[in-house]
Residue, then its C-alpha position, 0 to 999 in steps of 0.5 A: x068601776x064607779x058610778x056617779x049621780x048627782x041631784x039638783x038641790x031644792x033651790x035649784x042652786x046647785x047639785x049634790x054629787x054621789x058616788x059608789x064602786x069597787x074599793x079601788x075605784x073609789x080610793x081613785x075617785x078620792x084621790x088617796x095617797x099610796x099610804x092611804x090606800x094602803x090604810x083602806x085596803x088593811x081595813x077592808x082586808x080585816x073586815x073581809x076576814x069577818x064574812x063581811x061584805x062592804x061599801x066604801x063610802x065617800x062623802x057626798x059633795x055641793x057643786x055648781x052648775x058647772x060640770x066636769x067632764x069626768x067624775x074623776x074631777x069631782x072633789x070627792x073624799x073619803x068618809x069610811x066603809x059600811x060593812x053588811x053581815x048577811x048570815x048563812x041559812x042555817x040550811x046551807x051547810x046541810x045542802x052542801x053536804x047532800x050535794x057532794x054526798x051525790x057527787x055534785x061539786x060545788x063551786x062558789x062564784x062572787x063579786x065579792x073580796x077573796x077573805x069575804x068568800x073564803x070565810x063563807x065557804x068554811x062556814x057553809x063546808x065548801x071544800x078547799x075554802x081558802x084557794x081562790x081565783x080572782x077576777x084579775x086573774x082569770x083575766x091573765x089566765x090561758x084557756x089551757x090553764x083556766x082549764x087545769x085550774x078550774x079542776x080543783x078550785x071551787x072558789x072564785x072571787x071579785x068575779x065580773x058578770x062577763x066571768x061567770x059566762x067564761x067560767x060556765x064554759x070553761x067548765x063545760x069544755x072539761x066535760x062537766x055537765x053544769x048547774x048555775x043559779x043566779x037571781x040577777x039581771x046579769x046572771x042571764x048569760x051563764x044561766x043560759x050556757x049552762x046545762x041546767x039554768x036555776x033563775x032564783x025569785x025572792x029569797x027571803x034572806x035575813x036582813x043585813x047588819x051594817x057596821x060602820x067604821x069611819x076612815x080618818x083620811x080627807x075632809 
């Protein structure tokens, strides 16, 4: 999914026409050859191997009064990607460890690519860091099979909020007593589902170090 906002220009001439998204929505938006895509996902997939998460950035666009009826008529291209290092609190591994020294299992759910979050869960020593279950698949998965998978995966990437909810459930259907945090409007469901709901205020985090790496695709 993309979203487009556009802003009228201050001689009232025209209108500058952004965009942001999922890699994929936006390679759409810009319209890129298979060749180029391919190009655009090898770049993601070694900066998602660093821990890092990422925007694709296409270039903003002067246009007249005269709308499309669909973004995906704008003549959007691509620019390159922003990548955002948000380290791990030096706390976080400790707190893992104390949790499974209860007895508490601990389950990752993100937005964010499968590389991006396996290399998060060696970092912080999630157990089993590199299987993942990835929003397309849960969506293709039975609940009879989502409920044998979700025993032993502790993963799960490119999640959608509506997800987090099934995810919530699916653990309870297998009798697990739950806790969810989330610090997000979207969070609100699961929080609720779940036994214990922890909504998370200000958390202070480190801010974030971009890189930009431009892609020599269009314009």
């Amino acid at each position: 999914m993309a979203l487009s906002n556009a802003w009228e220009t201050q001689d009232g001439e025209g209108y500058i026409v952004s965009t942001k998204g999922a890699p994929e929505a936006i390679a759409d938006l810009c319209h890129l050859s298979a060749e180029e895509k391919e190009s655009l996902a090898g770049q993601i997939n070694v900066m998602a191997g660093e821990g890092l998460g990422f925007w694709v950035w296409p270039r903003h666009i002067l246009i007249d009064r005269n709308f499309p009826t669909s973004q995906h008529d704008f003549d959007f291209y691509l620019v390159g990607l922003i990548g955002m290092a948000d380290p791990v609190r030096e706390t976080v591994p400790c707190a893992i460890k104390e949790c499974y020294n209860a007895g508490i299992r601990v389950v990752m759910i993100t937005g964010d690519y499968p590389a991006t979050a396996c290399n998060i869960a060696k970092q912080i020593g999630l157990k089993n860091p590199d299987n993942v279950i990835t929003g397309p698949e849960l969506e293709k998965l039975s609940p009879e099979k989502l409920a044998e998978r979700i025993r032993t995966v502790n993963i799960f990437s490119r999640v959608v909020p509506e997800q987090k909810l099934l995810l919530v459930e699916a653990l309870k259907a297998n009798g697990e007593v739950v806790a969810m945090t989330g610090d997000g409007v979207n969070d609100a469901p699961a929080l609720k589902s779940a036994h214990i709901g922890i909504a998370m205020g200000e958390r202070g985090t480190d801010r974030s170090k971009r890189v930009i790496r431009p892609c020599a695709f269009k314009g």
